[in-house]
N, C-alpha and C positions, 0 to 999 in steps of 0.2 A: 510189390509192397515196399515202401521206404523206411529207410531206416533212421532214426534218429542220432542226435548227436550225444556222445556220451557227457553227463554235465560234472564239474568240478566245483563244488560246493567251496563258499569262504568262511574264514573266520568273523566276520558281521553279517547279522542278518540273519535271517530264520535257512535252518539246515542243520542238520548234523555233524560233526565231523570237519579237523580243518579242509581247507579248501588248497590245490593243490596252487603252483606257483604262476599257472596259463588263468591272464585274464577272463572273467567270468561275461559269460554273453547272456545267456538265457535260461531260465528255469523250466522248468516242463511240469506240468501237474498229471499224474497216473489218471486215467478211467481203470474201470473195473474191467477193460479185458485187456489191459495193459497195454494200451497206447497209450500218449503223451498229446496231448494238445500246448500249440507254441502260444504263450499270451501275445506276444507283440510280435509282429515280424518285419518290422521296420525297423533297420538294423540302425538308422541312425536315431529314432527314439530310443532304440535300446544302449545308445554308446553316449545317450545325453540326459536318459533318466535318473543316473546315479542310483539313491538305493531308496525314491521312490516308492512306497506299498511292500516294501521287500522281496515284490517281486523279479524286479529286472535292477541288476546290479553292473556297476560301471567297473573297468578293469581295476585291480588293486593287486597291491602289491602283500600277498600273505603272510603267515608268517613259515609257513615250508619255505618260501625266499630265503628268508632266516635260517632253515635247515640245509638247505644246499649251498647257502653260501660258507657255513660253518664247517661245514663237512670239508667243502673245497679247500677252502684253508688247511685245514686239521690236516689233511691229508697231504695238501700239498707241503707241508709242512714236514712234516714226516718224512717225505719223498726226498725234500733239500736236506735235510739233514743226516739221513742214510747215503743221499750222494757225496756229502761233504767230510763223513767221516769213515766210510766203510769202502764207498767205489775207491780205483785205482786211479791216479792222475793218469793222462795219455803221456806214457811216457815217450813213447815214437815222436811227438809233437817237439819234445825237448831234445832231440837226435840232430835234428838239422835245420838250419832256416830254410831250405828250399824245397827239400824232401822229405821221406819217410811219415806222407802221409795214409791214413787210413785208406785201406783199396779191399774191393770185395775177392781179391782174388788170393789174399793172405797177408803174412810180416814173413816174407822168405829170408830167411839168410843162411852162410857158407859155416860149415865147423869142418876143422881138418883131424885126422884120423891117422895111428901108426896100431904097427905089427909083425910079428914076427913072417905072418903070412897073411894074407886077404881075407885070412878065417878067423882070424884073432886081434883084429883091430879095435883099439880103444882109443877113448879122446882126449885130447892135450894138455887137459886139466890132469890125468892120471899118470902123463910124463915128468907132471913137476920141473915145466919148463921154467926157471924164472929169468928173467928179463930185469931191465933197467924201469923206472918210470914210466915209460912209455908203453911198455909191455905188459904192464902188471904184476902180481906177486901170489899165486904162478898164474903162467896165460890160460885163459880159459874160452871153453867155444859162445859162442858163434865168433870166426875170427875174420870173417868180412861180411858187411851189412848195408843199408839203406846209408846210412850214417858214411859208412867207407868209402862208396861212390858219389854221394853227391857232397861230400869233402872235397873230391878232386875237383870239382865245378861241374858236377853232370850228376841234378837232380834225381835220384832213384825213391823208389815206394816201394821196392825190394830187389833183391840179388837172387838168384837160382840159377839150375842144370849148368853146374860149376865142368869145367875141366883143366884137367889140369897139360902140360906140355914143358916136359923136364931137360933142359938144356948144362948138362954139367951139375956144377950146385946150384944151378939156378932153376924155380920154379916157376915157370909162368901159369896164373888164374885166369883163365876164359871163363864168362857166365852171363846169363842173361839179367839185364838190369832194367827193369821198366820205367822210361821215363816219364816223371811228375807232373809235365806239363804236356807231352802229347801220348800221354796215357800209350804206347804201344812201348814194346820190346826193343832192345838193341843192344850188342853186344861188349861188354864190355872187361880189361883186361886189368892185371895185378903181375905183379911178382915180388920172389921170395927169396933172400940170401941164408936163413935160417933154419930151411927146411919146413918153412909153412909157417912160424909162430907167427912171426909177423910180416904185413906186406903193403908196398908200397902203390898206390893208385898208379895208372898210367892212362886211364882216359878212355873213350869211346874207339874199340878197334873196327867198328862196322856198325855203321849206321843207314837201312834202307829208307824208304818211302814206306816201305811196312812190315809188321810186326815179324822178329827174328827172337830165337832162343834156340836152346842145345846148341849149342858152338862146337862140334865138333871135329880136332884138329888132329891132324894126322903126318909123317913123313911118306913121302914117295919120292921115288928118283931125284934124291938131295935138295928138293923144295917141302915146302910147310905149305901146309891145305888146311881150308875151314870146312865144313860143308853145316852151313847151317838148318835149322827150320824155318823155312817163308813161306808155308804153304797157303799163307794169304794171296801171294803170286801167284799159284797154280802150278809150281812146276818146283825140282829141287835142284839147287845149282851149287855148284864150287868156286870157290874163292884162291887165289895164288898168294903168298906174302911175298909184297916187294920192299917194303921195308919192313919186316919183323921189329916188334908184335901189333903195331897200330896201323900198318899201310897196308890193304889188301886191294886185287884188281878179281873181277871176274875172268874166269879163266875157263868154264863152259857149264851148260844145261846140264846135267846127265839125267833127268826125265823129266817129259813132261807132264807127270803126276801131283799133287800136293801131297809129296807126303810128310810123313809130322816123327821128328825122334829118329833121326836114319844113324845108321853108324856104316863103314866098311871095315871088313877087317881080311887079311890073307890067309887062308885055313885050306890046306890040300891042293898045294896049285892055281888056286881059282881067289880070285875075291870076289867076296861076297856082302851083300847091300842089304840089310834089314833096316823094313820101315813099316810105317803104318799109313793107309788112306783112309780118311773117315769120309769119302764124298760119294764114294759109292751108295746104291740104293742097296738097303738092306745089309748095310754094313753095322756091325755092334761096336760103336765109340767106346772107345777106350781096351776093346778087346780084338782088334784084330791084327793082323800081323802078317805082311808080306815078304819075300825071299828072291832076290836079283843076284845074278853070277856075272861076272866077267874075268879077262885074262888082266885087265888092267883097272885102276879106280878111275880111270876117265871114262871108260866106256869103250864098248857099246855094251848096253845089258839086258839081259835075258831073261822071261821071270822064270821063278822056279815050278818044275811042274804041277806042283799042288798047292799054287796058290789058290789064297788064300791061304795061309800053313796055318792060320787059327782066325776063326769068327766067331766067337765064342761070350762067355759072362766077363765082365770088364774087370773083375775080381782076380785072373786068372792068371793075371802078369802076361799078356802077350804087350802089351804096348811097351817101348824100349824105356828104359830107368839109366841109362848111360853108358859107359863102353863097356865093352865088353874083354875080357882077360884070360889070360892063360897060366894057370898054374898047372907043375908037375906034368905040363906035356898034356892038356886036359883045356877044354874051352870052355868059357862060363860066360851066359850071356844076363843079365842085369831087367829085371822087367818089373814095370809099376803093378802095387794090386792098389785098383781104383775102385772096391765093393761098394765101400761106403762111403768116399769122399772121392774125389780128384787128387789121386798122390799121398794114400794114406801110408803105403809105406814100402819097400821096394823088396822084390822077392829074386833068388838066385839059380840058375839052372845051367846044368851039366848038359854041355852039347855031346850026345853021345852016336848022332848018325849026321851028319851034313856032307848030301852027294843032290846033284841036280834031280834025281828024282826021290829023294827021300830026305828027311828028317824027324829027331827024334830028340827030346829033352828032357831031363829029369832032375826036379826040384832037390835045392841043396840046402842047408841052413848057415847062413850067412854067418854067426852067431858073433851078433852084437846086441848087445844089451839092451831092451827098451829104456826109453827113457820111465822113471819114476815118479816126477813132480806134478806129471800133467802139464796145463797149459801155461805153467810157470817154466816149466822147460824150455829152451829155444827150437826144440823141436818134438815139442810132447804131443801135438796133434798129429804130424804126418812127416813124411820124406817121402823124396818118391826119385830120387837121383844119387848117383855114386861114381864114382870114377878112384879108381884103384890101382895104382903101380908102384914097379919097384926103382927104392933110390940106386946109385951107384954102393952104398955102403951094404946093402941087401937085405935091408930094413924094408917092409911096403909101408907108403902115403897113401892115403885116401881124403876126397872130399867130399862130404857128402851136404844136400841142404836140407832144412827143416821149414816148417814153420809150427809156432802156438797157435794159430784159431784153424776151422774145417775150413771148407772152399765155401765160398758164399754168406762166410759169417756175418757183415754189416745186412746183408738181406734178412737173413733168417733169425738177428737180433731184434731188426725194426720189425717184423711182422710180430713177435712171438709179446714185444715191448707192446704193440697197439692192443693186441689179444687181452693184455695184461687189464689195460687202460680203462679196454671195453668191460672188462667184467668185474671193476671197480665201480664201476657206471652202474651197474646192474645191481650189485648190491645196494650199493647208496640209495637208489628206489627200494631194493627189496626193504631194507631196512625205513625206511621213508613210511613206505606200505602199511608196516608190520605197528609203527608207531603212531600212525593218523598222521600224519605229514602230507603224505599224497595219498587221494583218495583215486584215484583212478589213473592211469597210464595212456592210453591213445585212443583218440576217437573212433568210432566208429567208420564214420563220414569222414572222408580228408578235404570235403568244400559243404563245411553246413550249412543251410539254408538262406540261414538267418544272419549272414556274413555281409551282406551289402552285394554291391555289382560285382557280379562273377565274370571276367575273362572266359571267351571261348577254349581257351586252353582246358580250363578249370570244369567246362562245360562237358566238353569230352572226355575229359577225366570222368565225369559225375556219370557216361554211360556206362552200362554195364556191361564190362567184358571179362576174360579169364581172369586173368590177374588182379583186378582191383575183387572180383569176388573173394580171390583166395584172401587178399589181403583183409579184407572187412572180417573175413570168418574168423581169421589168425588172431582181429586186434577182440575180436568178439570172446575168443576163448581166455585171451589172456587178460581181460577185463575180468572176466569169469571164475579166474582163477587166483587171481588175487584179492578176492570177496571171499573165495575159499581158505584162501589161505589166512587171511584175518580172522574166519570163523575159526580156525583149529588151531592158532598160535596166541596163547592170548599173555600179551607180555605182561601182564599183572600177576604172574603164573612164575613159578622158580625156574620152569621148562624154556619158557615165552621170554627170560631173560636173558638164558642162558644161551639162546636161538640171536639172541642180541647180541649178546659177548662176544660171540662165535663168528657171526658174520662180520662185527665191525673187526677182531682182529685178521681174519679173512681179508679185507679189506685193505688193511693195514700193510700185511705180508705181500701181496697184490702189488702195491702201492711201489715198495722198496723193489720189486721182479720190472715190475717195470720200466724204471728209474732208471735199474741196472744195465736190462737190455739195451734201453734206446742211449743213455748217457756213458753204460759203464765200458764203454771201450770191450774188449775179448776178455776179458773176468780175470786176464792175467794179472800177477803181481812180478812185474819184470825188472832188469836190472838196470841199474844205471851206470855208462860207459864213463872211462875216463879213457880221451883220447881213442875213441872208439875200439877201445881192449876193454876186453872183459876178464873175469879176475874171480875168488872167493875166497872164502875164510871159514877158519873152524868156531863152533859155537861152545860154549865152557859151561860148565853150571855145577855148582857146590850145593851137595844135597843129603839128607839121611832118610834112611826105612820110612819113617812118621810122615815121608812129605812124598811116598811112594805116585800118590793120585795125582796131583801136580805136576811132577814130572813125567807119568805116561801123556798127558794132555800135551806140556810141552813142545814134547818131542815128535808127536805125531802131528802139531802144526807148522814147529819152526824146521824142521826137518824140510818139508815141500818149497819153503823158499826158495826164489831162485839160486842165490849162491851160497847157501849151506855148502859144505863140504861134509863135515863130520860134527858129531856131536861127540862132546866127550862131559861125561858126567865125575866130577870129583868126590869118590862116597866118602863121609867121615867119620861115620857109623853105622851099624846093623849089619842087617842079613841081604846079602848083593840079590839082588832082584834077577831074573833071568834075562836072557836080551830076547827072547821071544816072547814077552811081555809086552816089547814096543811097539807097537805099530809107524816104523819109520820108512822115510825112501831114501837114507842116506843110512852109513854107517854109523855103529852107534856105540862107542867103548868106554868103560867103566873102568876106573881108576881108584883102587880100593887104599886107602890112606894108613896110615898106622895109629895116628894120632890123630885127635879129633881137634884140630885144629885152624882157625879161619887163616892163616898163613897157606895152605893147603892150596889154597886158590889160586894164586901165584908160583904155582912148584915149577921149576923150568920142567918143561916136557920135551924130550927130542922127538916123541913120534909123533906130534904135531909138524905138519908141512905145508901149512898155508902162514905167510909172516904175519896176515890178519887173524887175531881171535876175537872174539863178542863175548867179554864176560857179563853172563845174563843170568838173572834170577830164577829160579826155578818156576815164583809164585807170580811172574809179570807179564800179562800175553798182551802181544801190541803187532797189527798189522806188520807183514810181510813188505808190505810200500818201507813203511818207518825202518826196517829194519836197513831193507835194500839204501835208501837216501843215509843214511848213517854209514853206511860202506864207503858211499860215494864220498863224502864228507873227509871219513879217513884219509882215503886215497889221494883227498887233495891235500894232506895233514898229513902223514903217516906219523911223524915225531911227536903229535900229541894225542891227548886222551879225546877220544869225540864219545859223547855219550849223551843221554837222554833225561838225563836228572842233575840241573844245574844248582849248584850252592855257591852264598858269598861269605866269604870268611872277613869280619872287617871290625872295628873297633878297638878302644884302651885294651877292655878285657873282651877276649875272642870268646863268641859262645855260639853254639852248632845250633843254626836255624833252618826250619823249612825254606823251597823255593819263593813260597812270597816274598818273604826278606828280600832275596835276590832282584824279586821283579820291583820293588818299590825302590831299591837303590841302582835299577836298571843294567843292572850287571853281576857279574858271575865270577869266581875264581876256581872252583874247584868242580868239579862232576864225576858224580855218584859211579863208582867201578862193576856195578851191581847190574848195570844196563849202560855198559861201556864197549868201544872199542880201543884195542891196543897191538903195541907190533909185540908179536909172540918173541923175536929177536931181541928186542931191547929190555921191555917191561920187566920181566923175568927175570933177568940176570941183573936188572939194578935194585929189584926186590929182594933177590937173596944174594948179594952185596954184604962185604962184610961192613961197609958202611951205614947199612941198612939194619943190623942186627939189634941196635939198641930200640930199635922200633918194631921190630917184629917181636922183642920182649912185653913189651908194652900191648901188642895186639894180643898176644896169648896171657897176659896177665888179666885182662879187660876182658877178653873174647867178645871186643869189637874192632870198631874200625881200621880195618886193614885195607880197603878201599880208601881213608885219609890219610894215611903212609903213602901209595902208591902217590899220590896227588900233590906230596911233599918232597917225597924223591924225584919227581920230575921237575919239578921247578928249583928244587936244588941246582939238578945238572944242567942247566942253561940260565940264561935272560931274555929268552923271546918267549912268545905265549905257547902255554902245555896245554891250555884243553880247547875242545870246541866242544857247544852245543847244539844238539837237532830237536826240534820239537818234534815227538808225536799226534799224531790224528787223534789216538786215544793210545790211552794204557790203564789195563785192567790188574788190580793184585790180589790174583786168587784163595792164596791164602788167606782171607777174610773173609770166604767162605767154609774155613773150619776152621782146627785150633791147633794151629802150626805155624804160626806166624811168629816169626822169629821174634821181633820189636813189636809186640803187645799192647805195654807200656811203654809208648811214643815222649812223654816225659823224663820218664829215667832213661830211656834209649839216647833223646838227647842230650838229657847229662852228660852223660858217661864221654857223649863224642867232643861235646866239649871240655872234656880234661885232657880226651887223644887233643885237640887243637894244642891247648897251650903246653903239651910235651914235644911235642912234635915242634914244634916253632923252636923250643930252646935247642933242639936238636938238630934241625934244616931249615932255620929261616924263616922268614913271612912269607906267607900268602900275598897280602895285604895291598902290596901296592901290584898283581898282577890282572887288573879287572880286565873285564871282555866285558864290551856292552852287547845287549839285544838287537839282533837286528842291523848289527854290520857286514854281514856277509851279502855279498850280490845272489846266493840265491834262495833268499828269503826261507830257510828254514830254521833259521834261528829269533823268529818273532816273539 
């Protein structure tokens, strides 16, 4: 029995219902046992009748056309403009001209780590390392990266399975760098006069024909040894240094195994060779773990009698995480747990039996701090390597690597972004459907009859076999079912529009998931290097009781930024709020005032110890990007104010205008302190200034403008430029969501700061002749 071809009724002409946007071929008229008789079957009378008797109708263009092309737009619309205001720029992209591009395999990079012991290691942000310009203020991790290697001229797309190899004061960095253009691994080297803050490239120490990583470097009988991973080669060999640290020679096989992550180390006489082979049949990647003895690290070696010492769940850390160490007369061996990702995070165990026929370990706690930020962290998704010793001063270094995205992120963005695509798709019919848009979805027949000369392809197609049955039944049911669903949605109905609402913002939400996965890079909001150092700053914020809801929201999003350090709240009045009220990943301390006073804002603070602060409004939430690019901006400025709210101060008589002003006279002089950055060192101490004092009278007489003081004292104490501006993507002022908002009355508000202007002038000078135009900085954040 044949089937018919499902028809798509038009907007002209006799029918019901618009017509969907596939040219119309044929009409069918019912008999009473529900077959269709074809009027014409001559496809080319039917493709030259036009609309003829109204029976047989020539292609047209409907107006569902009209609904999917709007729709398209609408959405795609939506899409650009969620990319352009909300995604994160690639920042990686702005790293390096040759490198640190996007790779499925992660964004690896090195953070260095001290301790009293190998159990109490923290990061070098918490040493309050500070440095000259080059360094940052204080240094902060990741302290070598994609950016640090292919600075030296050896393109990298990341750094990892770091080691380290301590020569007096001097530390030298071994790690694997993959490079950008022949996509495989190679091994490459650093070192440090400072104890790890900072470190100088030194180039490619070992480069094969194929992929190498874990560099691990060792003494023996007064030479330096590499023995890396190439188990692409099939076998695992060692390396001699003839010229320390960049000249190695092969110096022999020691098996001809592939194996992946080997270390040796001396433990009761014997050394001893842990590694892993994954080539085995029925071997568990990433959990298995074999055991080699010898009297010497050349060889010959022996395996241990119960190899396999673990084949096991990949979870379980048998796979090596980096060298291995000895504290208190005790051996600690380092092992990746791979459950849920490739190198999610690395686990520690006490070697407490190692004899050629036994072995025995038990798991220890590392205890070092997760990270908190998530994948704004440099290493909020995973680590899976460490290498740990002690300096001459008897202080322990550690290196360990991170990355922000899982393993396979660019895969599993594009797939989840196309899913996304697809079921925008599907709405937009459902909704199509639901409105008479589209009256039907897919044919029956995928070669109707009534088409003209069919190709034998087409012909075969038309026989009937498994699959084209299922498929007819599938297009059969879901024809069927969208007749049902018009009968029971009926959008003339409060239900039927609400079904509408619902789906297109569906749709909408959809639309932005999408966008994200396929465009938005790793959903990180990361930091931007000066001089491939990285750095942070505390955040400040002047606040009371009334404006309690503000500030929990605050703090619980600018806290996850990448380089928050601390938040410090200046209360100036009420009842102090609990600090387990906050939902933060950073520290969070409350500074209770005596006096309720906007001076308050500027109090010099000694237990701040970052020389950057971000004095930010309570009631102002602006992307974690904007905030990070305003760092950066600093750091290329430290002397002046970088902030996000520019004013020009200009005229006979000075009078305090919004930013428009600024933009129609194309420059700026002064920015807002409210959504500022400043050196915690200088700002402070020239605020409370006894030269400052007749100004700070006037701020407490007014109980305003004390952000136009700071901005007059700065340009007081030089004649080069005090501020810079950054634009934001956006900025939201919450407070206009209740009634807490400080300046209310945005006319009197302005008043008033127009009479701080012209006291302040008689007091510190003009503004007047300090403009900054829009848009002279090379990188274009000041448009």
């Amino acid at each position: 029995m044949g089937s018919s071809p499902i028809m798509v009724q038009g907007a002209a002409g006799g029918g019901g219902g618009a017509g969907g946007w596939w040219c119309k071929l044929q009409r069918s008229h019912h008999n009473n046992n529900g077959s269709s008789k074809h009027i014409n079957n001559s496809s080319s009378n039917l493709l030259n009748s036009g609309n003829n008797g109204g029976n047989n109708e020539s292609c047209v263009v409907s107006w569902s056309f009209g609904y999917f092309l709007t729709a398209f737009l609408m959405l795609g619309w939506i899409g650009s403009l969620y990319g352009r205001l909300v995604l994160t720029p690639d920042v990686r992209s702005t790293l390096s001209a040759v490198g640190c591009l996007e790779d499925g395999e992660g964004s690896w990079s090195i953070g260095v780590f001290y301790g009293d012991s190998p159990f109490s290691l923290k990061p070098i942000e918490d040493m309050n390392i500070w440095k000259d310009q080059s360094a940052a203020w204080p240094v902060a991790n990741p302290v070598v990266t994609c950016a640090s290697a292919s600075g030296s001229g050896f393109p990298s797309n990341f750094v990892a399975d770091p080691f380290l190899y301590i020569q007096g004061d001097v530390l030298y960095l071994f790690f694997e760098t993959k490079n950008s253009i022949t996509m495989q691994g190679d091994i490459g080297v650093a070192k440090s006069v400072d104890n790890g803050a900072t470190w100088q490239q030194l180039g490619i120490a070992l480069d094969e024909d194929w992929h190498l990583s874990y560099p691990y470097v060792f003494d023996y009988d007064g030479n330096i040894y590499m023995m890396p991973e190439g188990s692409a080669k099939g076998d695992l060999r060692l390396f001699k240094a003839v010229n320390f640290p960049t000249k190695w020679t092969l110096e022999k096989i020691l098996l001809k195994k592939p194996l992946v992550d080997s270390f040796v180390i001396p433990y009761g006489g014997k050394f001893w060779l842990f590694g892993s082979d994954h080539s085995g049949i029925g071997t568990e990647k990433n959990g298995q773990l074999e055991i080699w003895y010898s009297t010497s690290p050349l060889g010959p070696w022996r395996p241990h009698k119960k190899n396999p010492i673990y084949n096991t769940d990949k979870s379980m850390g048998a796979r090596n995480g980096g060298r291995p160490f000895v504290y208190e007369g005790n051996l600690y061996r380092v092992g990746q747990d791979c459950g849920e990702t490739y190198g999610r995070r690395i686990r520690v165990f006490k070697v407490e039996i190692l004899t050629r026929d036994e072995f025995k370990e038990v798991e220890v706690s590392l205890g070092t701090q997760e990270p908190t930020k998530g994948r704004n962290a440099w290493n909020g998704a995973r680590n899976h390597h460490l290498d740990v010793q002690q300096l001459s001063s008897g202080q322990w270094v550690g290196v360990l690597d991170g990355d922000r995205v899982p393993s396979g992120d660019t895969n599993r963005r594009f797939i989840l972004g196309c899913a996304s695509v697809f079921a925008v798709a599907a709405l937009v019919i459902l909704v199509g459907l639901l409105v008479g848009a589209v009256n039907s979805i897919v044919p029956l027949s995928w070669c109707p009859h009534n088409m003209g000369k069919r190709s034998d392809a087409l012909l075969s197609w038309e026989k009937p076999n498994l699959l084209s049955s299922k498929l007819r039944l599938f297009c059969s049911r879901l024809n069927r079912a969208s007749s049902f669903l018009r009968a029971k949605i009926n959008v003339n109905t409060f239900t039927g529009r609400l079904v509408i609402v619902l789906t297109i913002l569906a749709s909408m939400v959809l639309v932005c998931l999408g966008v994200g996965y396929i465009y938005g890079g790793s959903g990180a909001q990361e930091p931007y290097p000066l001089n491939d150092q990285y750095s942070q700053f505390t955040m400040l914020t002047m606040t009371y009781d009334a404006r309690l809801w503000n500030l929990k929201m605050y703090v619980k999003h600018y806290s996850r930024c990448s380089s928050v350090r601390e938040i410090v709240v200046v209360w100036n009045k009420g009842k102090l709020p609990d600090l387990s009220e906050f939902d933060s990943a950073v520290p969070v301390r409350i500074r209770q005032e005596e006096k309720n006073s906007l001076n308050n804002r500027f109090r010099i603070d000694p237990k701040i110890r970052t020389r950057a602060v971000l004095e930010l409004d309570d009631d102002i939430m602006m992307t974690c990007d904007d905030v990070e690019r305003g760092f950066k901006v600093w750091r290329d400025h430290p002397d002046r104010i970088v902030g996000f709210y520019p004013r020009l101060v200009n005229g006979k008589t000075l009078k305090y205008r919004a930013e428009r002003h600024a933009r129609r006279h194309n420059g700026y002089n002064m920015i807002l302190t409210g959504a500022a950055f400043i050196d915690s060192q200088v700002a402070f101490k020239r605020y409370w200034s006894k030269e400052a004092q007749a100004g700070r009278e006037v701020v407490d007489e007014l109980f305003n403008c004390e952000d136009v003081l700071l901005n007059y004292l700065y340009a007081n104490s030089t004649s080069s430029k005090t501020v810079e501006y950054v634009k934001p993507a956006w900025a939201i002022d919450t407070s206009k969501f209740s009634s807490v908002a400080i300046s209310r009355n945005t006319q009197a508000h302005y008043k008033v700061r127009s009479i701080c202007l012209e006291k302040f002038a008689q007091m510190y000078g003009s503004l007047t002749d300090r403009k900054s135009e829009f848009g002279r900085r090379k990188d274009g954040w000041d448009v």
